[in-house]
LUMDORO-578014 format. One line per 4 residues: number of its first residue (from 0); for each residue x, y, z of C-alpha. Coordinates in Angstrom, 2 decimals. Each point is the difference from the previous one (the first is absolute). Last residue first. Example, Ala and Ser with C-alpha at 12.3 -4.5 7.8 and 13.67 -1.06 7.14 Angstrom:
2
1> 13.67,-1.06,7.14  -1.37,-3.44,0.66
***
This chain:
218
217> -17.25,-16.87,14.65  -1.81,-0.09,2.94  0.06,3.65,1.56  2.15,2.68,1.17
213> 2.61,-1.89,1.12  2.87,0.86,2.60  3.58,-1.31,1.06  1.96,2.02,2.52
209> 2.58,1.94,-1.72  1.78,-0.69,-3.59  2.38,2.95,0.67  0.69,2.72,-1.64
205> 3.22,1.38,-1.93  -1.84,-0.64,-3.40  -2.18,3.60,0.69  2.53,1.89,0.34
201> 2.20,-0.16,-2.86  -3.58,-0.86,-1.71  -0.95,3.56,0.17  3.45,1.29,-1.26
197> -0.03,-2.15,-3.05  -3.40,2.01,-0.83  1.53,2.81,0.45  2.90,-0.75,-2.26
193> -2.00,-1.54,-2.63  -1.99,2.90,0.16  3.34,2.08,-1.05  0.92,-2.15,-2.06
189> -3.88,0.25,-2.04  0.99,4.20,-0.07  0.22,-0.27,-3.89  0.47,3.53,-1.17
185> -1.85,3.07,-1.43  -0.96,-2.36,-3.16  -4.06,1.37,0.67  -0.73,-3.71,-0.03
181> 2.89,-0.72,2.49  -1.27,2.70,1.94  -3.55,-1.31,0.42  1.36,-3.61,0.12
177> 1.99,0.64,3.23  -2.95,2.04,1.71  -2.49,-2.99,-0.78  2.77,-2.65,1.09
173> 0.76,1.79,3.66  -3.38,-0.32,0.53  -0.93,-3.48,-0.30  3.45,-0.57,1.22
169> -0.13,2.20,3.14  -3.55,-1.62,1.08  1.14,-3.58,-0.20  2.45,0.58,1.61
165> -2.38,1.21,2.94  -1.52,-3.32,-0.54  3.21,-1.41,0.10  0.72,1.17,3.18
161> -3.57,-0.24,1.88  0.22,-4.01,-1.02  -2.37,-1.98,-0.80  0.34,1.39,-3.54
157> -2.85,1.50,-1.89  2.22,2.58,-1.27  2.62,-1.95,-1.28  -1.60,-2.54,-1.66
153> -1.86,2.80,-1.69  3.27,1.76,-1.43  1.31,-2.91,-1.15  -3.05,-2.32,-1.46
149> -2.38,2.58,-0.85  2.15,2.20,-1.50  1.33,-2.75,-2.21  -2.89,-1.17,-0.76
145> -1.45,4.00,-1.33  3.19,0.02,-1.70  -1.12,-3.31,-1.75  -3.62,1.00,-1.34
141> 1.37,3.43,-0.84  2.57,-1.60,-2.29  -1.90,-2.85,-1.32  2.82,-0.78,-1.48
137> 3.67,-0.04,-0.60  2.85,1.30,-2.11  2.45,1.48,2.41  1.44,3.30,-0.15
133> 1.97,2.36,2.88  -0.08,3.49,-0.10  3.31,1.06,1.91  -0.32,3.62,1.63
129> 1.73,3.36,0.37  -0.93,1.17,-3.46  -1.36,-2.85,-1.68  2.67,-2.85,-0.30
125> -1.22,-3.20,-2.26  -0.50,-3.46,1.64  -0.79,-3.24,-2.15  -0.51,-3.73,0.81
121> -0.13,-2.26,-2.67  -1.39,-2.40,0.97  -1.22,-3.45,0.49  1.55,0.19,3.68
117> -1.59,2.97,1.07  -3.54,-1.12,-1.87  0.04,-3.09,1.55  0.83,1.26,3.55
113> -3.26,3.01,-0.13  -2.04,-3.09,-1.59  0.84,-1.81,3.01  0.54,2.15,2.41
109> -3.89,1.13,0.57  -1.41,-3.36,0.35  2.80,0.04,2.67  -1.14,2.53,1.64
105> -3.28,-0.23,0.15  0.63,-3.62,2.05  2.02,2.02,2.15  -2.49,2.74,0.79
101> -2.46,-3.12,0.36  2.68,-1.32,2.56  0.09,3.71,1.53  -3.47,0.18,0.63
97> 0.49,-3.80,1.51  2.64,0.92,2.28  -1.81,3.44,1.65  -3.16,-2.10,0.70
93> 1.52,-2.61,1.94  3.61,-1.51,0.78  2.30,2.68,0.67  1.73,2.26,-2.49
89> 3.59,0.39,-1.12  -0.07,-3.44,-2.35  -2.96,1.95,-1.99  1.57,3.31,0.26
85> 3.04,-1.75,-1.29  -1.71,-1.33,-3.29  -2.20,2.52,-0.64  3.10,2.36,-0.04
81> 2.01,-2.69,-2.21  -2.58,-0.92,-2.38  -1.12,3.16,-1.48  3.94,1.29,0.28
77> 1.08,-3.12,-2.29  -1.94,0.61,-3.16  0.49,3.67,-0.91  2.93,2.00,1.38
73> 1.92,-3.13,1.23  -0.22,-1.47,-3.47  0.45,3.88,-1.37  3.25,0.51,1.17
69> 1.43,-3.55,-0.72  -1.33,0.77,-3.82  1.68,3.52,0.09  2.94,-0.94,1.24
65> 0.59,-2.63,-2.83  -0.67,2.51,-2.55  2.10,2.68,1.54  3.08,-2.87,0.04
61> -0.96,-1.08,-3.50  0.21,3.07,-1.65  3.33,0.86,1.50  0.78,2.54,2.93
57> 0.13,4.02,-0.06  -2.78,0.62,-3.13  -1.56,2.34,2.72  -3.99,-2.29,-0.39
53> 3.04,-2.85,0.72  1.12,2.14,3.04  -3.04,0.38,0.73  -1.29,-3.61,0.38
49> 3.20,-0.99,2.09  -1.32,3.09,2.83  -2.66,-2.28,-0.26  1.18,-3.05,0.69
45> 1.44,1.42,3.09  -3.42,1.14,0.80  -1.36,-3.19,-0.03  2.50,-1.36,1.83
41> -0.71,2.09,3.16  -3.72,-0.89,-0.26  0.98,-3.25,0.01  1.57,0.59,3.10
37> -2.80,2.55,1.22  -1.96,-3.48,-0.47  1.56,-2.45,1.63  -1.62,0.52,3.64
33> -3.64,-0.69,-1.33  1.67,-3.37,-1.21  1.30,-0.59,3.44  -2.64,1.44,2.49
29> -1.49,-3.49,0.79  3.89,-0.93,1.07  -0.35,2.07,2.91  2.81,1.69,1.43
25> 1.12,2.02,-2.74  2.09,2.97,0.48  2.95,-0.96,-2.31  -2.22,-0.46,-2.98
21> -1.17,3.39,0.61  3.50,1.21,0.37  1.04,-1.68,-3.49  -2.94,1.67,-1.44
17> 0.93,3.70,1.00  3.12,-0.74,-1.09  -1.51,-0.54,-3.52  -2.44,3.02,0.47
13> 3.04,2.07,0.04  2.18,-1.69,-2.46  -2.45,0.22,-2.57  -1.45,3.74,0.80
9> 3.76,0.70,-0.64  0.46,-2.10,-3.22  -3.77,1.35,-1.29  1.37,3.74,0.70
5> 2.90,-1.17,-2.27  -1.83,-1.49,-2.50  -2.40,2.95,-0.37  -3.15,1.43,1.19
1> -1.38,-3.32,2.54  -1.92,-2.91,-0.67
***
């Protein structure tokens, strides 16, 4: 999420390329899904920047609507699946693969009522100050943000690999700062981790699958 449509078009674009060079890096096919992700990151904020302008009254009713559903399905139910999901094909057999299985298996018992109540809708977003609040009706609240923590940010940081785990590190804390001034309605700096986070895995996709290692049975 960024301040306004056109800081979300720019933060769009940017992230966007920064996904079609990550894809470009890859060597090893086990860093694929990991590798999409400043792409979809890229959309979302695209989508976004379609969200104000509805909030603006500058496209129809149904456009904004529509952008804010495809927003919030990668928002909610497909980001606790994804980064579980490609730190689990990223990591070697042992230890590090099954804590991120169970982060996947969290995961998706987290989606599913997050993608049910997306696509049973309605999904709302009103402009405070510099900043979208976004509305979905679902529940346990605290039961599934603490999930979703759990499943993203933790698959990251107990990662195999030094990377992510550093990753890992920058999202976990890059989200507290972002939410503290989106809840004071300074402005939504979530592009801007986006960015860095896109950044991280710029680099990190380039490598190699090098020599084959296991940490334990499996």
């Amino acid at each position: 999420m960024c301040w306004s449509a056109e800081a979300d078009v720019v933060a769009g674009a940017v992230v966007t390329g920064l996904g079609a060079a990550c894809l470009a890096r890859v060597r090893d096919p086990r860093r694929l899904p990991l590798a999409l992700l400043p792409l979809v990151l890229g959309l979302h904020q695209l989508l976004e920047a379609v969200v104000w302008m509805g909030a603006e009254g500058r496209v129809a009713a149904d456009t904004a609507a529509a952008a804010r559903t495809a927003w919030a399905f990668i928002a909610l139910p497909l980001l606790p699946v994804l980064v579980p999901f490609g730190v689990r094909c990223a990591a070697p057999p042992g230890p590090a693969r099954r804590r991120a299985t169970w982060a996947l298996a969290l995961g998706a018992a987290v989606a599913v009522p997050l993608a049910a109540a997306v696509l049973g809708g309605p999904v709302t977003a009103r402009a405070r100050g510099h900043t979208l609040a976004y509305a979905v009706g679902v529940g346990p609240v605290v039961l599934l943000t603490a999930g979703y923590l759990l499943t993203t940010v933790g698959a990251l940081l107990t990662a195999a690999d030094r990377t992510l785990r550093l990753l890992g590190v920058l999202v976990g804390v890059g989200a507290v700062v972002c939410t503290a001034l989106w809840r004071l309605e300074f402005a939504s700096t979530w592009c801007a981790l986006a960015a860095l986070a896109s950044v991280v895995l710029v680099g990190w996709s380039g490598g190699g699958p090098g020599p084959a290692r296991t940490e334990g049975p499996t």
